[in-house]
C-alpha positions in Angstrom: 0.0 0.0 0.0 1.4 3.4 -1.1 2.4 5.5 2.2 0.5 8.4 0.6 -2.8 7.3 1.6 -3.9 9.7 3.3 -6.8 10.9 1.3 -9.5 9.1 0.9 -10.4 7.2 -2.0 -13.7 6.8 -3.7 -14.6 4.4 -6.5 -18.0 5.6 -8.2 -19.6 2.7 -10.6 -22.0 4.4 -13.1 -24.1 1.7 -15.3 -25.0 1.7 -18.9 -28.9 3.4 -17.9 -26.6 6.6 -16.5 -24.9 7.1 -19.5 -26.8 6.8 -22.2 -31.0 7.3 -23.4 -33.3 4.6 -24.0 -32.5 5.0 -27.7 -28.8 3.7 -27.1 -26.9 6.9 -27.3 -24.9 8.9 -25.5 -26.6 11.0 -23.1 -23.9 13.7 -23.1 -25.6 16.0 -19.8 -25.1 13.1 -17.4 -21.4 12.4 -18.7 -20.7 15.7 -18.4 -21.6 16.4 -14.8 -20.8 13.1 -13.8 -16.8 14.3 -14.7 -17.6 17.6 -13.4 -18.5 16.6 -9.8 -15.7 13.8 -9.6 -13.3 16.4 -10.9 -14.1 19.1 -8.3 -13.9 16.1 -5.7 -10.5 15.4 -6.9 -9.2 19.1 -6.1 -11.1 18.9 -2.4 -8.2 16.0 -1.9 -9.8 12.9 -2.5 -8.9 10.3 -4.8 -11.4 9.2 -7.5 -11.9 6.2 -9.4 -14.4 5.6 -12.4 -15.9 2.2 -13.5 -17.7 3.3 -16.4 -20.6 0.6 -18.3 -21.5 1.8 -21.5 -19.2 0.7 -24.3 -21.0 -1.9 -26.3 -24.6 0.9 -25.8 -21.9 3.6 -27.4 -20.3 1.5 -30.3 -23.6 0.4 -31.3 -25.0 3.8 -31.4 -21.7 4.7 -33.1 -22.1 2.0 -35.9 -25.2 3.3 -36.3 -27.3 -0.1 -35.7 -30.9 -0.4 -34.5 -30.7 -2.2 -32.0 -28.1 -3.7 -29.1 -26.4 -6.7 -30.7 -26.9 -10.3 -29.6 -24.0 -12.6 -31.4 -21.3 -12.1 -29.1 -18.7 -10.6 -32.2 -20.9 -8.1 -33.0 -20.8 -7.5 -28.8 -17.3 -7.3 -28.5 -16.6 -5.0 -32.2 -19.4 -2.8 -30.9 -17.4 -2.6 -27.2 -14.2 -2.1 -29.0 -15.4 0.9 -31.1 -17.7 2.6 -28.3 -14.7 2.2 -25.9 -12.8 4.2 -28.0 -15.3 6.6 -28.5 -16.4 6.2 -24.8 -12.1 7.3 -23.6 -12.6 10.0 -26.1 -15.1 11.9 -24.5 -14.3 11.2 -21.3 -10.5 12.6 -21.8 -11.9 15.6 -23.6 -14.1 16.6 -20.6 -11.8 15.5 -17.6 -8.9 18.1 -19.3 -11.5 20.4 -19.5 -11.3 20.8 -15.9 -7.7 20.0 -15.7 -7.8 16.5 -14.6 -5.7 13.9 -16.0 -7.7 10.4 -17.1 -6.4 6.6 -17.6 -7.7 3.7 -18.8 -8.1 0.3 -17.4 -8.7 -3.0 -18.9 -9.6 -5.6 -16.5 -10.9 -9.5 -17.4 -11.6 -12.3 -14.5 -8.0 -13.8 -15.4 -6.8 -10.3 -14.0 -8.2 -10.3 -10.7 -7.8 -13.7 -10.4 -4.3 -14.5 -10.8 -2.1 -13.2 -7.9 0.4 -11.7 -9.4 -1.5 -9.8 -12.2 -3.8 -8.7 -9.3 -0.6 -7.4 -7.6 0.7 -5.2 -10.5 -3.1 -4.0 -11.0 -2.8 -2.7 -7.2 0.6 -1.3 -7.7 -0.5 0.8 -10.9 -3.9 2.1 -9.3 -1.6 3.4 -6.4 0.6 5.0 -8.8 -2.1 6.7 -10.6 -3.8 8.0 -7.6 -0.8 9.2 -5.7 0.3 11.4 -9.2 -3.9 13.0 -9.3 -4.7 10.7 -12.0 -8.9 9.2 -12.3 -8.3 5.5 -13.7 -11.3 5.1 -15.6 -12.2 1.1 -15.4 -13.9 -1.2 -18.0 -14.3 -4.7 -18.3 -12.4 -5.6 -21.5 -15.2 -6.5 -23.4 -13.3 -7.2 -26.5 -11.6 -10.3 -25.0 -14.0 -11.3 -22.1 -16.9 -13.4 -23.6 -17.8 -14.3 -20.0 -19.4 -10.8 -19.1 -21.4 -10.3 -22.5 -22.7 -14.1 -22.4 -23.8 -13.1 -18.5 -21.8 -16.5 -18.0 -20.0 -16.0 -14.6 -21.1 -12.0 -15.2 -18.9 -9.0 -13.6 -23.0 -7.6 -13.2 -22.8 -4.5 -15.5 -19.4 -4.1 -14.0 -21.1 -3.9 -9.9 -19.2 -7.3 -9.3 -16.0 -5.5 -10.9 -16.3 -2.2 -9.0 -16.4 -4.1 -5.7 -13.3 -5.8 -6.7 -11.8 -2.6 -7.8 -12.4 -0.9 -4.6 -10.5 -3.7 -3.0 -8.1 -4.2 -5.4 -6.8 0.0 -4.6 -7.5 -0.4 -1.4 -10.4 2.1 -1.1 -12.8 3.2 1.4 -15.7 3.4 -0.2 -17.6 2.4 -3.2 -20.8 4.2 -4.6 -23.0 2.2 -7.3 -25.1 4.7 -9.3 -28.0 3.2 -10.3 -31.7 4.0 -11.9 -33.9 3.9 -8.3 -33.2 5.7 -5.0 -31.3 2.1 -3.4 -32.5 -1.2 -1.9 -36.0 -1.6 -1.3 -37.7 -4.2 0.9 -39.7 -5.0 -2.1 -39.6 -3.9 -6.1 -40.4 -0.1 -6.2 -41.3 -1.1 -9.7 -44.2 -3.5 -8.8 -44.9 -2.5 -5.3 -46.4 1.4 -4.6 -45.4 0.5 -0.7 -41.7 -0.6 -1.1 -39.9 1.3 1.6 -36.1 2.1 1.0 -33.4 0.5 3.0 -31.0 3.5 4.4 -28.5 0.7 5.8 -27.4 -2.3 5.6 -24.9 -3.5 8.5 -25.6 -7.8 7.5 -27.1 -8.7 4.2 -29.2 -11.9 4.9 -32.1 -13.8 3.4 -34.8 -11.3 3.3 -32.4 -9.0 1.4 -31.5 -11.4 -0.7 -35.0 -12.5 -1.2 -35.7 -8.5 -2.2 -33.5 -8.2 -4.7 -34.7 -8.4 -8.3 -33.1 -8.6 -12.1 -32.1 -6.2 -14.2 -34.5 -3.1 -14.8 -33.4 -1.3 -17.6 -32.8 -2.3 -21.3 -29.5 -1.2 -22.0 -28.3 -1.9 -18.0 -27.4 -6.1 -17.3 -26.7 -5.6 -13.9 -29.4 -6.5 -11.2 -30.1 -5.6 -7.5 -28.6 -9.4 -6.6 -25.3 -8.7 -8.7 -25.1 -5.3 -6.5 -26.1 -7.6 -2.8 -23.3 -9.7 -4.1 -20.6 -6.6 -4.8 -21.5 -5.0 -1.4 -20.7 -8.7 0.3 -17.2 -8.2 -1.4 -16.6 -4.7 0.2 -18.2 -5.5 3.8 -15.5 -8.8 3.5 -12.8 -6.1 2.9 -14.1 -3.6 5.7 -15.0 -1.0 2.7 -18.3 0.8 2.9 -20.8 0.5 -0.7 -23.5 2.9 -1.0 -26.3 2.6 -3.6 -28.1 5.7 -4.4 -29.9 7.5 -7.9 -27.4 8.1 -10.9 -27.2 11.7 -9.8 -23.5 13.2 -10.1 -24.5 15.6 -7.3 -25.0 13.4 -4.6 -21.7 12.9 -4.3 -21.5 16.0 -2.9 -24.0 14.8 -0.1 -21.9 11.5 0.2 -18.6 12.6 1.2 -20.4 15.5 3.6 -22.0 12.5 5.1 -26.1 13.3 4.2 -28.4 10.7 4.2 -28.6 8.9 0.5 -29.5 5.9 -0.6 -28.9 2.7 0.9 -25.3 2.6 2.8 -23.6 -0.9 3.3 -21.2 -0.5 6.5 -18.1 -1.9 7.0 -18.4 -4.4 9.9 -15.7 -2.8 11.5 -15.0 0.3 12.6 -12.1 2.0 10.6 -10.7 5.7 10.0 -12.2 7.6 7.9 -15.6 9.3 7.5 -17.8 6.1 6.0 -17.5 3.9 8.3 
């Protein structure tokens, strides 16, 4: 671990529903004040990662086809051309405000194999000690797994949790398309209460978590249960909130929002 932690770091997960409309394309506002508010949060002190869905929803937009792909080529040309596109823009805003970006690959094999997961821990601390935001993707271009849903990362939630621990951070914040957890499907059920925390995530939670709920999204409220079970392992807080780039701002000043998975045991820093 670098010696220069003393800032604290934030991974922020924003899904494929964030970025983009329901007709596949960009949805440029969002982007842009998602990189804004992670920007200004760098200069406050803390260090910011991005896991960022959305490359397969951008190349497809890009290539100019109707309609999200099904045969797993056209999946990973379409991810290869919308990441590009995806870096682009994201680069372009971040220097906007005088930020530097990176880019990181990551496939199972990565995480999985000790020394490759070593390296990856080595150049996250790098990046963030020299005021860099690595922006993370799942390399679709290579890993069938995720865009089969065969042993899926979730829409990246799965890989955002093992991001956070990878770099060590102290919290991790999964944007998503409703307010958090419910005790029951907000969708289907007018008298679903929100959850505001989570210290132990047992059956009933389990049993209230649903599938995916968006078209261009593949990551469900199990697949985010299952990334806040990494980080509570690790001691790292997870919060689940509304794809709103602002409420990081009512995050890190410690507001009320969303559903916030604790740590199960105490630590330093303000989200524990």
């Amino acid at each position: 671990m670098s010696q220069n932690h003393a800032m604290q770091r934030i991974v922020v997960k924003v899904g494929s529903s964030s970025l983009t409309y329901p007709n596949g394309k960009l949805n440029i506002g969002c982007l842009e004040k998602l990189v804004r508010v992670i920007s200004d949060l760098q200069n406050r002190g803390y260090q910011m990662v991005l896991v960022s869905s959305g490359a397969v929803a951008v190349g497809t937009a890009k290539l100019g086809w109707a309609e999200r792909p099904r045969d797993i080529r056209m999946k990973q040309a379409a991810a290869a051309v919308g990441q590009c596109e995806l870096m682009h823009i994201y680069d372009k805003i971040f220097l906007e405000y005088g930020i530097k970006s990176a880019q990181v690959l990551l496939t199972r094999e990565n995480i999985t194999n000790e020394e490759q997961r070593a390296n990856i821990h080595a150049t996250f601390d790098i990046l963030l000690d020299t005021n860099v935001v690595p922006i993370v993707n799942e390399n679709d271009t290579v890993a069938t797994a995720e865009l089969e849903c065969i042993e899926t990362f979730g829409d990246n939630d799965t890989l955002s949790a093992v991001v956070a621990r990878v770099c060590s951070a102290d919290l991790l914040v999964l944007f998503t398309d409703i307010e958090g957890l419910y005790d029951a499907n907000p969708r289907e059920n007018p008298n679903a209460h929100l959850i505001n925390r989570v210290e132990k995530i047992d059956a009933s939670l389990w049993a209230a978590a649903g599938g995916p709920g968006s078209t261009h999204g593949t990551g469900g409220m199990a697949t985010k249960l299952g990334a806040a079970e990494l980080c509570m392992d690790a001691g790292i807080s997870m919060l689940i909130t509304r794809g709103e780039a602002e409420r990081l701002y009512d995050i890190v000043e410690g507001k009320p929002v969303g559903t916030l998975f604790k740590r199960p045991r105490q630590g330093a820093g303000s989200f524990s």
